[in-house]
PyMOL Python script that loads the backbone (N, CA, C, O; Angstrom):
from pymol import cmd

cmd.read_pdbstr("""\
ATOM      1  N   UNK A   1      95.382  98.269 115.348  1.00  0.00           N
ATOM      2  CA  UNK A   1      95.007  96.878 115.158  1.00  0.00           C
ATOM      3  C   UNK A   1      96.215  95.997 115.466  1.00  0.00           C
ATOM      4  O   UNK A   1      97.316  96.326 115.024  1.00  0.00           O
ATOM      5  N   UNK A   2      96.088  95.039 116.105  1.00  0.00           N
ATOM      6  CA  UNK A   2      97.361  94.514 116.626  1.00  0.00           C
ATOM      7  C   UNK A   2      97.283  92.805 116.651  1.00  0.00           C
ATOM      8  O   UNK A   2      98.165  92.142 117.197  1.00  0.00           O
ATOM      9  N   UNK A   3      95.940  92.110 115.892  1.00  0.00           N
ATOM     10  CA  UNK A   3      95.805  90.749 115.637  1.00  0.00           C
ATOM     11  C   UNK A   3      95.954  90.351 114.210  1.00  0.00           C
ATOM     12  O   UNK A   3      94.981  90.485 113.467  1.00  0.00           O
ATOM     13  N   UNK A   4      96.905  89.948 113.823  1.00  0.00           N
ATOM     14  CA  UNK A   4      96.958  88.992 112.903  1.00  0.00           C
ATOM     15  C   UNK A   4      95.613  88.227 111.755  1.00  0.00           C
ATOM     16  O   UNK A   4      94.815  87.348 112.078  1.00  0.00           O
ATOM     17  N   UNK A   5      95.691  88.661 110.900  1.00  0.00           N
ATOM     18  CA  UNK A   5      94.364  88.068 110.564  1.00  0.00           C
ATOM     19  C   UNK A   5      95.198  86.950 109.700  1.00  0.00           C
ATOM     20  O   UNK A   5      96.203  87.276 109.068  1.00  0.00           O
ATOM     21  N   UNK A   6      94.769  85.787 109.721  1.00  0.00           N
ATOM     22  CA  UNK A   6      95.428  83.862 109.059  1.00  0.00           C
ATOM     23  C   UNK A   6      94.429  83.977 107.958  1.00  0.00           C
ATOM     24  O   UNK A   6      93.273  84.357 108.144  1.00  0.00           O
ATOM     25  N   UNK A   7      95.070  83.531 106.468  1.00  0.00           N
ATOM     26  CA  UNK A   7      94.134  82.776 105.990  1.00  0.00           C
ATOM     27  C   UNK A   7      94.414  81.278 105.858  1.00  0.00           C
ATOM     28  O   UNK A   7      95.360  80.641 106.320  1.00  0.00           O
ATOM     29  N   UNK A   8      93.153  80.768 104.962  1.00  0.00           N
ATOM     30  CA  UNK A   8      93.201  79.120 105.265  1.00  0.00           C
ATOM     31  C   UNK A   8      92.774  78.706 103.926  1.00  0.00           C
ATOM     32  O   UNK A   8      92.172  79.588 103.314  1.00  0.00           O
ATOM     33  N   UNK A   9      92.898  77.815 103.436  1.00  0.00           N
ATOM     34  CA  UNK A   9      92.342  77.458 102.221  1.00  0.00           C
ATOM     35  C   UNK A   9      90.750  77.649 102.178  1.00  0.00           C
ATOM     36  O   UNK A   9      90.339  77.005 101.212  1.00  0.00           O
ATOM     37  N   UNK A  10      89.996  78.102 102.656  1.00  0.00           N
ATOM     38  CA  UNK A  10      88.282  78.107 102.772  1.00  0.00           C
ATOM     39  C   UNK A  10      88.432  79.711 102.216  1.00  0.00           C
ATOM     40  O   UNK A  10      89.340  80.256 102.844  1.00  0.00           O
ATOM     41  N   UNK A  11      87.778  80.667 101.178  1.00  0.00           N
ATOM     42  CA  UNK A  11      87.139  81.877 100.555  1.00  0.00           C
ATOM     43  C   UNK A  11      87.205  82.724 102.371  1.00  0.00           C
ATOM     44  O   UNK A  11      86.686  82.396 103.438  1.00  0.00           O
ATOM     45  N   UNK A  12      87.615  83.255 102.189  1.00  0.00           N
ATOM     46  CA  UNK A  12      87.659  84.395 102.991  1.00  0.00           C
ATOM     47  C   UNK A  12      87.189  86.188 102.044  1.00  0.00           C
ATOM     48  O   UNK A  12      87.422  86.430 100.860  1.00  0.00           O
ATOM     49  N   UNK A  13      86.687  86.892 102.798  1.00  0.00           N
ATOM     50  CA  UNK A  13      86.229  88.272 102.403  1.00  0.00           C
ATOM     51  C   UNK A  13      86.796  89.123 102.902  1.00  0.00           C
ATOM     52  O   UNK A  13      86.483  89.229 104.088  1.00  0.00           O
ATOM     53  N   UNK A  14      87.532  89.839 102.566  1.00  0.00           N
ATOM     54  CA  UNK A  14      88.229  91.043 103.286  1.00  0.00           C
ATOM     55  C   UNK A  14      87.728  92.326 102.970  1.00  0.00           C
ATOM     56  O   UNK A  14      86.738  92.207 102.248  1.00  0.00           O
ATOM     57  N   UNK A  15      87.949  93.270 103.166  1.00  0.00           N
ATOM     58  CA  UNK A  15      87.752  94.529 103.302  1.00  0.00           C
ATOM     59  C   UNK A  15      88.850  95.684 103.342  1.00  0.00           C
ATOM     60  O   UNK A  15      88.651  96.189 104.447  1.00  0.00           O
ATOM     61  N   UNK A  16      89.656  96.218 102.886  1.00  0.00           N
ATOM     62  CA  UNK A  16      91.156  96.620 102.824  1.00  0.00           C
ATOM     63  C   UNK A  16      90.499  98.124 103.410  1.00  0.00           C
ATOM     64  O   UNK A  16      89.614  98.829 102.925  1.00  0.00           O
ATOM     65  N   UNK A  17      91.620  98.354 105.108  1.00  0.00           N
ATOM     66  CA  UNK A  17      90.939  99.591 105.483  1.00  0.00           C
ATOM     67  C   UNK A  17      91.836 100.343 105.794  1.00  0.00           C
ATOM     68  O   UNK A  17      91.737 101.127 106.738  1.00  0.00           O
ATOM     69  N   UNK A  18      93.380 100.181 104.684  1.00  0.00           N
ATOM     70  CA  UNK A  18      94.162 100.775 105.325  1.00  0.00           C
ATOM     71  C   UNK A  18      94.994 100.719 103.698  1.00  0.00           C
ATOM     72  O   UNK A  18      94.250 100.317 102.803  1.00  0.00           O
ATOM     73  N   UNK A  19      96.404 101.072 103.272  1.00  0.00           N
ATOM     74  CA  UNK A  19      97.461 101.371 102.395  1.00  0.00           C
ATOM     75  C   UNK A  19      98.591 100.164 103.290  1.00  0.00           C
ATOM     76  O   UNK A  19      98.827  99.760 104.429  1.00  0.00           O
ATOM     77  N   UNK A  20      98.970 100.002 102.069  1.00  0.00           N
ATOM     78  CA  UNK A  20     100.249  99.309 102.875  1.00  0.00           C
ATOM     79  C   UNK A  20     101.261 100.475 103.678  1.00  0.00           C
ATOM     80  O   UNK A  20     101.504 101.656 103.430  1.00  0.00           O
ATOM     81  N   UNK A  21     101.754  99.458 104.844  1.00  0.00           N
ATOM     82  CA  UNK A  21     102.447 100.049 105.757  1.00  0.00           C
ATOM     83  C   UNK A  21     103.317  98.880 106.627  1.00  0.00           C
ATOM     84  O   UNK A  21     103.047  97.682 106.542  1.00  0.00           O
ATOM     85  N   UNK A  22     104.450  99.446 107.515  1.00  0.00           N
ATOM     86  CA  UNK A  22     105.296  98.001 107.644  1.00  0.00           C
ATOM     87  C   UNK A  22     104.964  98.488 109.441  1.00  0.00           C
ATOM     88  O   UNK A  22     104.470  99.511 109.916  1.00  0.00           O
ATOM     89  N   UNK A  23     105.444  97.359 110.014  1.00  0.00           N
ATOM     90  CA  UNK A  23     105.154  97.042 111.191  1.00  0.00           C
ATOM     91  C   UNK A  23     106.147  96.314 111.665  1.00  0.00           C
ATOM     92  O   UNK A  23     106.592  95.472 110.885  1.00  0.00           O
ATOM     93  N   UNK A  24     106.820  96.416 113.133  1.00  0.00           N
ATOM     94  CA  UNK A  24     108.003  95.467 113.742  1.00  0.00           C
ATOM     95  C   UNK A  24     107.674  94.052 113.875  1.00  0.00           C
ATOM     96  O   UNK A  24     106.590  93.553 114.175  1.00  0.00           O
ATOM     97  N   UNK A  25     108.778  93.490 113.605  1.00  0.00           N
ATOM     98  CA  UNK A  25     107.526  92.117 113.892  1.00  0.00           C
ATOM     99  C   UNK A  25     109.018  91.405 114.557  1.00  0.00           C
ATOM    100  O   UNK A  25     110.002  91.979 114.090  1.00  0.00           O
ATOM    101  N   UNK A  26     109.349  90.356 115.475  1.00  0.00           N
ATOM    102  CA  UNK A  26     110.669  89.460 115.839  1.00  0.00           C
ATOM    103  C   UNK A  26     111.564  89.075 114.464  1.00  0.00           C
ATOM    104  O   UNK A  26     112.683  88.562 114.438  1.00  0.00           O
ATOM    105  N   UNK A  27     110.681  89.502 113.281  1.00  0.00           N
ATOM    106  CA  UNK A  27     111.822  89.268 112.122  1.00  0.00           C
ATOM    107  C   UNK A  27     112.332  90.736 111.410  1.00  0.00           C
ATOM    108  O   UNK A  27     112.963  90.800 110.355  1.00  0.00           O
ATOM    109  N   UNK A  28     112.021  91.581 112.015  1.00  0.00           N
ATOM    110  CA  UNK A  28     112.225  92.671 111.346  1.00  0.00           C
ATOM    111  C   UNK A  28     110.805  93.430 111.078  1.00  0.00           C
ATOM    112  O   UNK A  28     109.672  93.231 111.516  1.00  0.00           O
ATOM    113  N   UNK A  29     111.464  94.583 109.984  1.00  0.00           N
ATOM    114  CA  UNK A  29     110.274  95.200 109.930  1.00  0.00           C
ATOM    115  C   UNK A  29     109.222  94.090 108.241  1.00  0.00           C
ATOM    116  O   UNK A  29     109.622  93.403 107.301  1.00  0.00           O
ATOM    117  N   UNK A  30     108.148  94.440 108.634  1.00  0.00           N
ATOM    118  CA  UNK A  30     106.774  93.492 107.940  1.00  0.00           C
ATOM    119  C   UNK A  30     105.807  94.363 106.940  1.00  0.00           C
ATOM    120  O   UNK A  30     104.901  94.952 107.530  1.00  0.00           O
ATOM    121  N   UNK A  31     105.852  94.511 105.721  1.00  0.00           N
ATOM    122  CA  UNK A  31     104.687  94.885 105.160  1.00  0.00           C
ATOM    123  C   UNK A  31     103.452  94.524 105.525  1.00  0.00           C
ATOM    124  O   UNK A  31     103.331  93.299 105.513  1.00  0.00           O
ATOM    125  N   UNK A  32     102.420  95.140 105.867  1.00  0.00           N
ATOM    126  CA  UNK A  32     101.001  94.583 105.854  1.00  0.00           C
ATOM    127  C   UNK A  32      99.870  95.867 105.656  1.00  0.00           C
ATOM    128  O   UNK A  32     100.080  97.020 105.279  1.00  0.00           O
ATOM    129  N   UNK A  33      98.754  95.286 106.009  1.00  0.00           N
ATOM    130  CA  UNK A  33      97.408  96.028 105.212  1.00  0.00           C
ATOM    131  C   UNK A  33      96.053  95.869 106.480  1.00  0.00           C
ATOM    132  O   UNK A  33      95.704  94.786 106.952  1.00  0.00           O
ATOM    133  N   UNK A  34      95.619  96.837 106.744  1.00  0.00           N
ATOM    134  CA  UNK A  34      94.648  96.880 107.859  1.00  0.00           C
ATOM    135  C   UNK A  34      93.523  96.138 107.244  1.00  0.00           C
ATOM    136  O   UNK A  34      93.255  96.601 106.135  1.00  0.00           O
ATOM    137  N   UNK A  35      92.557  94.849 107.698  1.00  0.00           N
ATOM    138  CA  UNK A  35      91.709  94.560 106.893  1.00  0.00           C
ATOM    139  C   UNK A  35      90.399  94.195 108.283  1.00  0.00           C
ATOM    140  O   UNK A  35      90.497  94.015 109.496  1.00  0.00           O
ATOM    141  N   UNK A  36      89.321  94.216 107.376  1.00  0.00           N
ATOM    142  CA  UNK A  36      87.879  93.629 108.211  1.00  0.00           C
ATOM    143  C   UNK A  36      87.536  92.505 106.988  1.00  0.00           C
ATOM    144  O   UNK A  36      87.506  92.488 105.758  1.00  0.00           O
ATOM    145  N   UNK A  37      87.254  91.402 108.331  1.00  0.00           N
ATOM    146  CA  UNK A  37      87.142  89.841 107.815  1.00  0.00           C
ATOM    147  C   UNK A  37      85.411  90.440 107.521  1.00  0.00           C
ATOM    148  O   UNK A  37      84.945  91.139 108.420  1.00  0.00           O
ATOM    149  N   UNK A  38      84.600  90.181 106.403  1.00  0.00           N
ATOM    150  CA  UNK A  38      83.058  91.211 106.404  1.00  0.00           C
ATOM    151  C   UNK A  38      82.294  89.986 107.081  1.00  0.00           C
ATOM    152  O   UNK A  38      81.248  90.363 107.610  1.00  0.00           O
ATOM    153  N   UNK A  39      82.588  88.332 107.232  1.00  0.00           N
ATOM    154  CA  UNK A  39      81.165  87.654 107.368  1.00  0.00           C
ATOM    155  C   UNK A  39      81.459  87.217 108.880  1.00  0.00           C
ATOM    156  O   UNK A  39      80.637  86.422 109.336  1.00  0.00           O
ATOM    157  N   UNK A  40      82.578  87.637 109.797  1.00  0.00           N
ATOM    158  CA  UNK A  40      82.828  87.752 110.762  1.00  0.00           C
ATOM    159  C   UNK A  40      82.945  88.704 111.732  1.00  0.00           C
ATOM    160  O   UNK A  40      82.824  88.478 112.936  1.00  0.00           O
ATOM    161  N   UNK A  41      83.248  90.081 111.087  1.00  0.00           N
ATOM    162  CA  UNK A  41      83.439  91.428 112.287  1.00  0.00           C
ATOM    163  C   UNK A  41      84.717  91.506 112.132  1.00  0.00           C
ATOM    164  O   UNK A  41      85.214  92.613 111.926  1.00  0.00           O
ATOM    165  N   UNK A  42      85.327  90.634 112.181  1.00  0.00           N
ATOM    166  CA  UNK A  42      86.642  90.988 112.821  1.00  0.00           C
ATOM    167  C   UNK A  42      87.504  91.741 112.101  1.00  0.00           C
ATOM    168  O   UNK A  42      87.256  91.918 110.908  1.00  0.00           O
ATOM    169  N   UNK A  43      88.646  92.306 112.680  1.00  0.00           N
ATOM    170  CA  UNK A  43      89.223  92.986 112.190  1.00  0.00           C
ATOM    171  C   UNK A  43      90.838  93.091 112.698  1.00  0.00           C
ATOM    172  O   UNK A  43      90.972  92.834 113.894  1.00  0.00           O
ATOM    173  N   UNK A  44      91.905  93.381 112.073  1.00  0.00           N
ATOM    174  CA  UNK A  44      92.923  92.770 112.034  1.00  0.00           C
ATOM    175  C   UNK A  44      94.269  93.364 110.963  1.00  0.00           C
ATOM    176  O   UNK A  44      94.014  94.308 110.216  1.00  0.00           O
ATOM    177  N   UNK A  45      95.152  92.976 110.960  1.00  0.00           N
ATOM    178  CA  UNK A  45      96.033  93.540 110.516  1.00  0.00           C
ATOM    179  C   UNK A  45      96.448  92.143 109.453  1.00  0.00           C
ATOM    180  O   UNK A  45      96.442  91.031 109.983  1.00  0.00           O
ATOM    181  N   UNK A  46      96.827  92.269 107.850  1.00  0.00           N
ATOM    182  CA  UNK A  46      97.280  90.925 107.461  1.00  0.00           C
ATOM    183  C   UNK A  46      98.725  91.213 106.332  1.00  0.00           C
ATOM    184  O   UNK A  46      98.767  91.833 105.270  1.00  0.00           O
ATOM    185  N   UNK A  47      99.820  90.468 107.097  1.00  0.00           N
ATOM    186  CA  UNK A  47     100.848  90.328 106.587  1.00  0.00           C
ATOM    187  C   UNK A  47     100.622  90.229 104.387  1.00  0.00           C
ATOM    188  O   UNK A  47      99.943  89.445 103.724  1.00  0.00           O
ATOM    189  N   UNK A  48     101.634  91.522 103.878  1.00  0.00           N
ATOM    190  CA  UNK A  48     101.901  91.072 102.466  1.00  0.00           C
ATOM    191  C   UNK A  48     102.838  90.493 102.083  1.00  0.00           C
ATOM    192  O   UNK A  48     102.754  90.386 100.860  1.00  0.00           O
ATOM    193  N   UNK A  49     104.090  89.855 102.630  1.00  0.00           N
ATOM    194  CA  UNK A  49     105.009  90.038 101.802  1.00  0.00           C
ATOM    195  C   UNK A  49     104.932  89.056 100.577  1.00  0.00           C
ATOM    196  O   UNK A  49     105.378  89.359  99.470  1.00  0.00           O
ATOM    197  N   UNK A  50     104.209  87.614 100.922  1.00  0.00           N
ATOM    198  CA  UNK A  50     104.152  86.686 100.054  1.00  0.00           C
ATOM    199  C   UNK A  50     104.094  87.519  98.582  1.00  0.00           C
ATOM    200  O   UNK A  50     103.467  88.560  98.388  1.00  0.00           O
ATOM    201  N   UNK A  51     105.079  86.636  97.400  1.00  0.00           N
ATOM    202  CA  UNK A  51     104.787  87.502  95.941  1.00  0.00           C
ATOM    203  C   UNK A  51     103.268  86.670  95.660  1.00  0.00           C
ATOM    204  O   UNK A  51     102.753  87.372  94.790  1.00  0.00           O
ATOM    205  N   UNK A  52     102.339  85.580  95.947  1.00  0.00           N
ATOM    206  CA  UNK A  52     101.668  85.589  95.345  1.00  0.00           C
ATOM    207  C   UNK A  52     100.332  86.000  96.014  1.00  0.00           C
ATOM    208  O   UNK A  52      99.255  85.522  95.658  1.00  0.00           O
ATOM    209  N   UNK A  53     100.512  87.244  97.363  1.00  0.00           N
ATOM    210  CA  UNK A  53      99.732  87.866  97.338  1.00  0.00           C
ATOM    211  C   UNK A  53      99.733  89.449  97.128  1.00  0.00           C
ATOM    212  O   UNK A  53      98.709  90.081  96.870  1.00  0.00           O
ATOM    213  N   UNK A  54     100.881  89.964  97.254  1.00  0.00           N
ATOM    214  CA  UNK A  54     101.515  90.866  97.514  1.00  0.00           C
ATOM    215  C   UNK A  54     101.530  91.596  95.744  1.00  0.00           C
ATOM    216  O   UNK A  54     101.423  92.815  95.615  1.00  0.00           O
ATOM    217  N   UNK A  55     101.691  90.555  94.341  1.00  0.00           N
ATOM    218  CA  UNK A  55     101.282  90.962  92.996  1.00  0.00           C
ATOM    219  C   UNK A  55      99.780  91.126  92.608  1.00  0.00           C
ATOM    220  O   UNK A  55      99.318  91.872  91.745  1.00  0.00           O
ATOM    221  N   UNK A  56      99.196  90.364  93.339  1.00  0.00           N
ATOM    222  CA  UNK A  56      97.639  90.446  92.907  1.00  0.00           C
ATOM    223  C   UNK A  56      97.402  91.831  93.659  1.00  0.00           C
ATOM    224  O   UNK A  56      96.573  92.342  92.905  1.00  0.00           O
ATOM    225  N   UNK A  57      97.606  92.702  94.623  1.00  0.00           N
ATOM    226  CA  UNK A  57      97.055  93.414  95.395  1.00  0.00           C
ATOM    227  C   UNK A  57      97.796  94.503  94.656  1.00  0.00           C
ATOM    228  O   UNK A  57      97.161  95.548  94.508  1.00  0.00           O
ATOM    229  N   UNK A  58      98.940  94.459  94.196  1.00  0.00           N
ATOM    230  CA  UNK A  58      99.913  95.567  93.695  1.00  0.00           C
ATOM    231  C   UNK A  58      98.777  96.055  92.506  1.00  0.00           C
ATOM    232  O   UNK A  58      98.391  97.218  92.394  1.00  0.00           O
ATOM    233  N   UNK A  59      98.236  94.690  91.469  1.00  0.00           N
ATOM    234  CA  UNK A  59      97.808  95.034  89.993  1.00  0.00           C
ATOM    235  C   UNK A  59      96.449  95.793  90.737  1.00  0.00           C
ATOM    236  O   UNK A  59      96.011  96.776  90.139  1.00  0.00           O
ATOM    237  N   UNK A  60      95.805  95.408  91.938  1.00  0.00           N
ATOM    238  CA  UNK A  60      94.154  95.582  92.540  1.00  0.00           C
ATOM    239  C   UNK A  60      94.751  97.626  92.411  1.00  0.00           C
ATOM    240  O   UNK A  60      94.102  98.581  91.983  1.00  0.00           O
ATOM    241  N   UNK A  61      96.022  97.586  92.921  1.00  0.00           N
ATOM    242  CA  UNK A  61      95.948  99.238  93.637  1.00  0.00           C
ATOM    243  C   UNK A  61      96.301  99.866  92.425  1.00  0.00           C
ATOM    244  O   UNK A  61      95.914 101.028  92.542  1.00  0.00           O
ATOM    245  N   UNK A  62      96.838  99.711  91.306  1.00  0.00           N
ATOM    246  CA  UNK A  62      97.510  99.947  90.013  1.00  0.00           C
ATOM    247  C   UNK A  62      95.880 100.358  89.077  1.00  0.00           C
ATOM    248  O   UNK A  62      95.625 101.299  88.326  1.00  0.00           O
ATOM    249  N   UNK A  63      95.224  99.462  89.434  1.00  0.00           N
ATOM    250  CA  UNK A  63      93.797  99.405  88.446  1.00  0.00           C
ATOM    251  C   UNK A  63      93.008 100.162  89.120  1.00  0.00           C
ATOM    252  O   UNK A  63      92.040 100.576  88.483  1.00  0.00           O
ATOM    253  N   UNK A  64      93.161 100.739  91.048  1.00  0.00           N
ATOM    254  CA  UNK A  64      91.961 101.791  91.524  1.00  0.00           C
ATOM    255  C   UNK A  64      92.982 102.718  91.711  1.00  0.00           C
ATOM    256  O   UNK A  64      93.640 102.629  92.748  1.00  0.00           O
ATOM    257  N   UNK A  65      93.210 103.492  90.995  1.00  0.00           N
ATOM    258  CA  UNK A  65      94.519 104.751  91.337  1.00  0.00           C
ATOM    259  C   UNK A  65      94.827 105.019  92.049  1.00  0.00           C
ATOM    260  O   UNK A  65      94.653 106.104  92.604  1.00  0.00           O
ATOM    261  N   UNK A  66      95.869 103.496  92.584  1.00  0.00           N
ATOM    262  CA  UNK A  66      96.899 103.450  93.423  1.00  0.00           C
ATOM    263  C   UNK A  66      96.665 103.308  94.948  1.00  0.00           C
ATOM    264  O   UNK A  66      97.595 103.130  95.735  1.00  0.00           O
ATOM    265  N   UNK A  67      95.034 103.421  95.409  1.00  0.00           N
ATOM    266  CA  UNK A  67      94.462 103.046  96.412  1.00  0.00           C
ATOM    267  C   UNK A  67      94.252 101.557  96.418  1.00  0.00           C
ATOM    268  O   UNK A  67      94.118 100.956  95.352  1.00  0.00           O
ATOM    269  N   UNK A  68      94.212 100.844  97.755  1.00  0.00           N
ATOM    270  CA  UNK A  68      93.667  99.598  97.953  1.00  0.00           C
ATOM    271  C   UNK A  68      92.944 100.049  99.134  1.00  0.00           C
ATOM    272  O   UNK A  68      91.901  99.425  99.332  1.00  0.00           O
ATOM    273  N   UNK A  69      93.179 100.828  99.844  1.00  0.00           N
ATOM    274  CA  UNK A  69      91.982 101.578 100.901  1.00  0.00           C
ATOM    275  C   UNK A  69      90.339 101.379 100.140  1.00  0.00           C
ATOM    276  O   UNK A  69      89.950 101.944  99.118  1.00  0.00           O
ATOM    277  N   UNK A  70      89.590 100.425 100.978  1.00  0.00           N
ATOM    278  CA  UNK A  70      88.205 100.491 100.272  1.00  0.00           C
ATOM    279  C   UNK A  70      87.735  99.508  99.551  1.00  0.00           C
ATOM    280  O   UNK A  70      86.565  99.333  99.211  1.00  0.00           O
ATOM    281  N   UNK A  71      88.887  98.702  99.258  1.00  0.00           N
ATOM    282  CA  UNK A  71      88.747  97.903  97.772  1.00  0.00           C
ATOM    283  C   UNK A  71      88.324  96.202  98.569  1.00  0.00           C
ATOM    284  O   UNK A  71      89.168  95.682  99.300  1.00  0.00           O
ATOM    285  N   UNK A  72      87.239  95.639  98.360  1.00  0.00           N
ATOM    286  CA  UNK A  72      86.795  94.033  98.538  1.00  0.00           C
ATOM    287  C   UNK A  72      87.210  93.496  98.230  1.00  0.00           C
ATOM    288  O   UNK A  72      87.166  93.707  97.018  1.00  0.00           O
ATOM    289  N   UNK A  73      88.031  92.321  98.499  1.00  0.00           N
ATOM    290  CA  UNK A  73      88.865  91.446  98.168  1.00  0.00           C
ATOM    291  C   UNK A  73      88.173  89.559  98.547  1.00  0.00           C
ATOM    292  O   UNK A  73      87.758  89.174  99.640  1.00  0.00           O
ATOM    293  N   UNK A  74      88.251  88.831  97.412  1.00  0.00           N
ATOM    294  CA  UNK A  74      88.334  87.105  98.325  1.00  0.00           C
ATOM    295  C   UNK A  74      89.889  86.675  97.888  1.00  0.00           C
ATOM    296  O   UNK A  74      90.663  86.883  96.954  1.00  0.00           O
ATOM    297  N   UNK A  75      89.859  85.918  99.195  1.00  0.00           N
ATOM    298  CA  UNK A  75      91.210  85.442  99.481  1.00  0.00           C
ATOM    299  C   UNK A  75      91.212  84.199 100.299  1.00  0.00           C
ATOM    300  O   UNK A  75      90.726  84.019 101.416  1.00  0.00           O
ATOM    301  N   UNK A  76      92.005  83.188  99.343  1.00  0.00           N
ATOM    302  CA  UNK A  76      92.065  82.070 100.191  1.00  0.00           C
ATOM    303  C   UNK A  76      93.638  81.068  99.648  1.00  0.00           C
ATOM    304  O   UNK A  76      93.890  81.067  98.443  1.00  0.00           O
ATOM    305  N   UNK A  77      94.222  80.584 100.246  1.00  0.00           N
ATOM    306  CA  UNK A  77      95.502  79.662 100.384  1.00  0.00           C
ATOM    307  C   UNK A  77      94.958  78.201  99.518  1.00  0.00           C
ATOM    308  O   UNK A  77      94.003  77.492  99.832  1.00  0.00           O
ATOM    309  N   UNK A  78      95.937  78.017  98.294  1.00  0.00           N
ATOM    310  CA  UNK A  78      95.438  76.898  97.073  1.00  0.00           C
ATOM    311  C   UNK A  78      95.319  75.597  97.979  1.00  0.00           C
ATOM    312  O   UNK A  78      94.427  74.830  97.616  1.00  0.00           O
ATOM    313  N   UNK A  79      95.947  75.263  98.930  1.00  0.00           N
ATOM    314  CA  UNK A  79      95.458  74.303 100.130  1.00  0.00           C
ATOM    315  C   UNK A  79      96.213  74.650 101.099  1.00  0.00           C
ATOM    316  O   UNK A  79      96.890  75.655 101.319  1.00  0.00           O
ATOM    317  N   UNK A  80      95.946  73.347 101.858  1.00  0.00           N
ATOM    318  CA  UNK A  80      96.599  73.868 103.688  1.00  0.00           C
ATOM    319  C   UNK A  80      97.752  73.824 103.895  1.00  0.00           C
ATOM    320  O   UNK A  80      98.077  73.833 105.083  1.00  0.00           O
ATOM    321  N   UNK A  81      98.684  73.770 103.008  1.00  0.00           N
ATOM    322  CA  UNK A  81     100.053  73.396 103.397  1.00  0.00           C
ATOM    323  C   UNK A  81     100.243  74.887 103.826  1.00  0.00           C
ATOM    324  O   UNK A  81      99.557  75.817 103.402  1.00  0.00           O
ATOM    325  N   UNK A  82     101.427  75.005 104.863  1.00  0.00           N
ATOM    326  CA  UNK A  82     101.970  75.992 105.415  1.00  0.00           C
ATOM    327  C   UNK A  82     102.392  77.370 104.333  1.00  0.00           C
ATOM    328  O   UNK A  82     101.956  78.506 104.518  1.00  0.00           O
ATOM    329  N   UNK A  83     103.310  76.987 103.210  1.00  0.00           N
ATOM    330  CA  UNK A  83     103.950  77.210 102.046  1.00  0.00           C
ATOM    331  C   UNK A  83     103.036  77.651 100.928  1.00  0.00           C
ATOM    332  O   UNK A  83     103.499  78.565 100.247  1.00  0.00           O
ATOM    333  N   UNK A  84     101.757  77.173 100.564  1.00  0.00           N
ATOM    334  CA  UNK A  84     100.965  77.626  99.858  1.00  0.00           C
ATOM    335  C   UNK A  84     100.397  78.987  99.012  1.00  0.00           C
ATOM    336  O   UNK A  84      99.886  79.856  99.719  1.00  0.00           O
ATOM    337  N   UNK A  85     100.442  79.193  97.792  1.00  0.00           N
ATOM    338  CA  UNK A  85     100.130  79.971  97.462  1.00  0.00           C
ATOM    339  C   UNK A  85      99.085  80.587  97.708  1.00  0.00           C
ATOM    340  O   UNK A  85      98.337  79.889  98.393  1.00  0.00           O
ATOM    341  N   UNK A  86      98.434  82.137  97.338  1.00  0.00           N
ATOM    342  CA  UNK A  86      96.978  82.669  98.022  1.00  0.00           C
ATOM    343  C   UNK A  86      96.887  82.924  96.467  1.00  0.00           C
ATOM    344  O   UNK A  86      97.725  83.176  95.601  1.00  0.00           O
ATOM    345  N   UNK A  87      95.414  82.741  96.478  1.00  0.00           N
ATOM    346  CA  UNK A  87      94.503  83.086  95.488  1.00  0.00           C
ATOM    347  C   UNK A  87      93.309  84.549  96.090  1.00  0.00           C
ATOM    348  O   UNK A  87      92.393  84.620  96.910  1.00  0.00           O
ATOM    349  N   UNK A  88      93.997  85.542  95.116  1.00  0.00           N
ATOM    350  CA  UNK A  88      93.053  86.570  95.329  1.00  0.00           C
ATOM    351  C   UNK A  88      92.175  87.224  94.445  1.00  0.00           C
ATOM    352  O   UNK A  88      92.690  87.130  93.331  1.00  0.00           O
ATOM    353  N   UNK A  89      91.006  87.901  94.364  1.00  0.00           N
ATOM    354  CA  UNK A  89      90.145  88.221  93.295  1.00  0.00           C
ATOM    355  C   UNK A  89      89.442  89.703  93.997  1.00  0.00           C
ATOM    356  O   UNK A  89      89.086  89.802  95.171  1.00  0.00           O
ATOM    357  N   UNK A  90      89.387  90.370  93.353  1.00  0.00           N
ATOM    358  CA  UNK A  90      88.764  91.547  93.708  1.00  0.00           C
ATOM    359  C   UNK A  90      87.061  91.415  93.511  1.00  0.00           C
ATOM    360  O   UNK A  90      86.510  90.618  92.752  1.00  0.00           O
ATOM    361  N   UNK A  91      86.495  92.245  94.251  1.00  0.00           N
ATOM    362  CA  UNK A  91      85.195  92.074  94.158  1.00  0.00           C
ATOM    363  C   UNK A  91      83.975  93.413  93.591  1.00  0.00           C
ATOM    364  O   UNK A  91      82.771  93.165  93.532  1.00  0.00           O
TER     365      UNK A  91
END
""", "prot")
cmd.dss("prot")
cmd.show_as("cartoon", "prot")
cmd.util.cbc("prot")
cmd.orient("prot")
């Protein structure tokens, strides 16, 4: 998977189809998580490092023994600013 999946302040649905794993990126190497967008198809690779998405997903894999492979997720940015925190909820 090699596209970027963005979120935006609008509820997004993910689909987690992968474990965290890091990836090269022009800044170094990148934590991220293989995901399928479910009300679109798409599918995509989406950066963790942010802490306020990167703790919600830690407690998600902590609470399914230690998997996030599998696990439904909504996810969306508290507004549009660049900087913005993500709001995530398991499903």
């Amino acid at each position: 998977m090699n596209t970027q999946i963005k979120i935006s302040d609008s509820p997004n649905v993910l689909m987690i189809n992968s474990e965290p794993y890091v990836i090269f990126t022009r800044r170094g190497y990148t934590p991220v998580i293989d995901v399928e967008e479910i009300h679109k198809g798409a599918t995509g690779y989406l950066v963790i490092t942010a802490a306020s998405l990167g703790e919600p997903l830690h407690r998600i894999q902590s609470e399914n023994s230690g998997k996030l492979k599998g696990v439904s997720i909504t996810i969306q940015k508290e507004d549009s600013s660049k900087f913005s925190s993500y709001i995530v909820e398991r499903l």
